[in-house]
N, C-alpha and C positions, 0 to 999 in steps of 0.2 A: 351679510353672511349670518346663518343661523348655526346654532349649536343643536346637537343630541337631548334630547329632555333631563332635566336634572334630577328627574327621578331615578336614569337609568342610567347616570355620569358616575362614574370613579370618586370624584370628588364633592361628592356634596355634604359627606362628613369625615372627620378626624383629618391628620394634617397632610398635606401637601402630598403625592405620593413621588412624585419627582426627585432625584437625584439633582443637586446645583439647586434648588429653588428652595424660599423659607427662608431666606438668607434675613438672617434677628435684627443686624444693625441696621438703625435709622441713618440714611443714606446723609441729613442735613444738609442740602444744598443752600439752605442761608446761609449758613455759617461757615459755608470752606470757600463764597465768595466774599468772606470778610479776614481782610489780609491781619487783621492786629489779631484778628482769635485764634487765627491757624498760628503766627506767631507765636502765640502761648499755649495755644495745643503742644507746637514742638517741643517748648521747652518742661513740657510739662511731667512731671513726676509719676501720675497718673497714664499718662501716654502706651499705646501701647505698638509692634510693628512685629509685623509675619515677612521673614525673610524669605526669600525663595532665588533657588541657583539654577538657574535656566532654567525659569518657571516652575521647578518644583518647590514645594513648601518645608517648611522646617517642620518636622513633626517630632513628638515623643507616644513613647509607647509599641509595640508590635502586633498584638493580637487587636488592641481596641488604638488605633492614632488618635491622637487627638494636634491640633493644630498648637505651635509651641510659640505662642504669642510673648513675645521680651520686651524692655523699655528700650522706649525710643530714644531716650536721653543717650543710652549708652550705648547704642549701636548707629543713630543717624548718621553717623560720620563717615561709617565702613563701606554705607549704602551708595551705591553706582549715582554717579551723579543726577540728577534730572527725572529719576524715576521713580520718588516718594510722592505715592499716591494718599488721599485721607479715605480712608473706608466710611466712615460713619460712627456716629455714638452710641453709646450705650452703659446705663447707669453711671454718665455723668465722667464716661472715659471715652477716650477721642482712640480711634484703632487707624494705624497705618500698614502699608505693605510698600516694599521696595526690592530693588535687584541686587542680586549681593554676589552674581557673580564674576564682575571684572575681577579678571586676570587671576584665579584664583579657582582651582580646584574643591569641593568642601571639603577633604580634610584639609587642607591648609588655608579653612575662611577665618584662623585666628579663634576667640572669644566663643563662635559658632558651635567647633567641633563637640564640646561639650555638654550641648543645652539639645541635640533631639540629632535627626537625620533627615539629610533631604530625601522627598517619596514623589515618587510620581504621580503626579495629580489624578489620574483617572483609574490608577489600581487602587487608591485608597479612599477616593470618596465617596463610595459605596459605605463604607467603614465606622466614618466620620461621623461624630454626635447630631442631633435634627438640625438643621440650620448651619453647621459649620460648613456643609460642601458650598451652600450658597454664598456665604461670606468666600471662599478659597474662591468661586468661579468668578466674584465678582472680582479680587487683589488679581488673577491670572490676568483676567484679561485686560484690566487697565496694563498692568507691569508689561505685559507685550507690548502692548498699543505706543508707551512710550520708547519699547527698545526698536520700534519700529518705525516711529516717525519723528527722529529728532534732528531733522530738516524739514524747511520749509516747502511745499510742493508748488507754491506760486514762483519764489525767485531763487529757491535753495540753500539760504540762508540758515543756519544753525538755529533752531527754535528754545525758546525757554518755557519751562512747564509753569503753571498758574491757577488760580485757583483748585487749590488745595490736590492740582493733578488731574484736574477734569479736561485744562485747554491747554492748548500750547501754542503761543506765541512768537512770533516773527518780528524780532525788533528793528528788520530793515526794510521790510515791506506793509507791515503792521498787520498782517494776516492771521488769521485766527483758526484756529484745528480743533477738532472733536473727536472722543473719541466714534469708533465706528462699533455698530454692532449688525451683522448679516444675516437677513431674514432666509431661515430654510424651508420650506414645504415639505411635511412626511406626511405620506396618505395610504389609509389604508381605504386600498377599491376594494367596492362588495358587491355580490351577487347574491342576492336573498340568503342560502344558507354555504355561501362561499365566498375567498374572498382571496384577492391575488397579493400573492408575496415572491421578489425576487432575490439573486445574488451577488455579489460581487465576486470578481476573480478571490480576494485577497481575504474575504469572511473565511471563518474556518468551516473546515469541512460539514457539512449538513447542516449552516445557519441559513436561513431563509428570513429575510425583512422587510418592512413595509417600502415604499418607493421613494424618492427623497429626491430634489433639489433644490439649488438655490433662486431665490424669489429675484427675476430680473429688475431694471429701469423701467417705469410707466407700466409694471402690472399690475395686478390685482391676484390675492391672492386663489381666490375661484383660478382665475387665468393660469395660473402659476400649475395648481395643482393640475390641472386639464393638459398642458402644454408636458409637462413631465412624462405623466402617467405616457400620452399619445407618440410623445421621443423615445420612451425606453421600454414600451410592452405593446406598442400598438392598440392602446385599448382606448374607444372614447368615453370620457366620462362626463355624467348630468349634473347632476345635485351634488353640491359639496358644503357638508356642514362642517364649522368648528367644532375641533373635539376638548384639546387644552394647550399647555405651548410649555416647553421643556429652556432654561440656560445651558449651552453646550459651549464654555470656552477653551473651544480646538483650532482657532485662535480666539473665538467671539462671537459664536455665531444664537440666531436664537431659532431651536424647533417647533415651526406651526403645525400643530399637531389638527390632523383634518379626517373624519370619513366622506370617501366620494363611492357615488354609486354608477357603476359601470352601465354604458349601455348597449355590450357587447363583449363575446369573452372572446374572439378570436386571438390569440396571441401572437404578434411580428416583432422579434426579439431585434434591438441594438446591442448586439455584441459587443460593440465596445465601452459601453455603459454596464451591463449586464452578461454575467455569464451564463444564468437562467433565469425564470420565473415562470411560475404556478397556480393553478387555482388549489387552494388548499378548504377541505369541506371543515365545520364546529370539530366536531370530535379529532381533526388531523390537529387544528390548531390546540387545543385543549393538553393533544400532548404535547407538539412541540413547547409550550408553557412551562410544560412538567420538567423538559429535559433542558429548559433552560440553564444559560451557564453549568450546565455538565461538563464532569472531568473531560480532561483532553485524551483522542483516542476515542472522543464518541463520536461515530460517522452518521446514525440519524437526523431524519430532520426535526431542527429545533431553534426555537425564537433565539434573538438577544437576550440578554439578563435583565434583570429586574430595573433596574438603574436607567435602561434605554426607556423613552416614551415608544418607540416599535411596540416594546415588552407591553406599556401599559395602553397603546392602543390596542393590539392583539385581547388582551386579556376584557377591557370593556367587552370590546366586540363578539365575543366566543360565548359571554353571558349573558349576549342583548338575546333576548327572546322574540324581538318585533324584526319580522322577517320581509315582512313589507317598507321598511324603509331602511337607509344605509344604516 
């Protein structure tokens, strides 16, 4: 699979344009399979741990959040059993994230109530300083992954979590778990100076976005994207280059951000994927851009917000000049 020239990429300077991605901490996978450091990581003074109450995060602040990271010393205890994951270091401090919501409302999560408020992950990570959504996407989705699978899938068995929250363990069958992360395909099709964008029933009024699914068993993602596009707009597609790739943890998924080049604009809608889609020409999209994340109550058409890769596939696309290729 090729990529769009880097001449005319989004990213080939300054940081990351991604919403979840840039995440700062060094992930150390040496070191969270070595059971005596995670030991002393925990007990460690330095330590640090992001609570989060049904997946949302402890934040302080309202106009500007910032993620409200506490010692682990004095909270590891309160944390749900089984689900203290180690994030990674950084300047020589170990960062955890755990579940802090058994049985327990946040106001009444004790020590909690006073140190920030829980925020829901995806209205505030737009918000969030360079790199801290990335850290938040990675603490989500591990902290699910374990509220999820703490049984064994082979005998059913109770699993215990392990290095340092990456595996989990089956101590009656000896079976071994990972966590999972689901490849998604988002593809903007193009037709020289157009380019098709549909809807969902449940988008709000006038958002139009690129096509999306998830990447099956045994494909490839060219396949993926071709099989998509051909299920939910009837369109067949040729050439599909990488465009960049987005963290999306809504549970875990990751977006492979792709342009494919139509080679046919007939539209045959699946309704029950889609409630429409469009060829929309440069100038349609340039505004919908504009009218991105617009107040509520705006009926025109207009992209996802800045934060979606839709947003930042749309937005390459609308300034690529070369009208000969996708």
């Amino acid at each position: 699979m090729t990529r769009p020239s880097d001449r005319s990429s989004p990213r080939t300077s300054g940081p990351d344009p991604y919403v979840f991605a840039g995440n700062p901490l060094d992930r150390a996978s040496n070191l969270r399979k070595d059971d005596d450091w995670v030991a002393k990581a925990y007990r460690a003074d330095s330590s640090r741990i992001l609570p989060l109450w049904q997946l949302k995060p402890l934040v302080t602040g309202d106009a500007s959040p910032r993620l409200a990271w506490q010692s682990l010393v004095a909270l590891a205890d309160v944390a749900t059993d089984g689900t203290l994951v180690m994030l990674g270091v950084r300047d020589g401090c170990a960062y955890f994230a755990a579940d802090f919501s058994e049985g327990a409302e946040p106001e009444g999560a004790g020590s909690l109530v006073a140190l920030g408020q829980f925020a829901d992950a995806r209205g505030i990570a737009p918000q969030l300083a360079a790199g801290e959504a990335g850290t938040l996407a990675q603490a989500r989705s591990l902290v699910d992954w374990h509220l999820r699978h703490s049984f064994c899938a082979v005998c059913g068995a109770r699993t215990e979590a392990a290095d340092g929250g990456y595996v989990r363990r089956c101590p009656s069958c000896a079976a071994e778990h990972f966590p999972r992360t689901d490849p998604v395909v988002i593809m903007l099709v193009c037709d020289g100076d157009d380019c098709l964008l549909g809807r969902q029933a449940h988008f709000p009024e006038g958002v139009y976005s690129a096509l999306a699914g998830f990447l099956e068993p045994g494909e490839t993602i060219e396949e993926a994207v071709r099989r998509e596009v051909m299920e939910e707009a009837g369109i067949e597609v040729g050439e599909v280059l990488y465009h960049s790739s987005q963290p999306w943890p809504f549970p875990a998924s990751l977006m492979i951000g792709c342009i494919a080049k139509a080679a046919g604009r007939r539209i045959t809608l699946d309704t029950y994927e889609l409630e429409d889609a469009r060829w929309f020409s440069r100038a349609q999209v340039h505004e919908g851009l504009s009218r991105a994340g617009a107040w509520e109550g705006e009926t025109r058409f207009r992209m996802p917000p800045p934060f979606a890769i839709a947003h930042q596939l749309a937005h390459w696309w609308s300034g690529n000049v070369q009208t000969d290729a996708p």
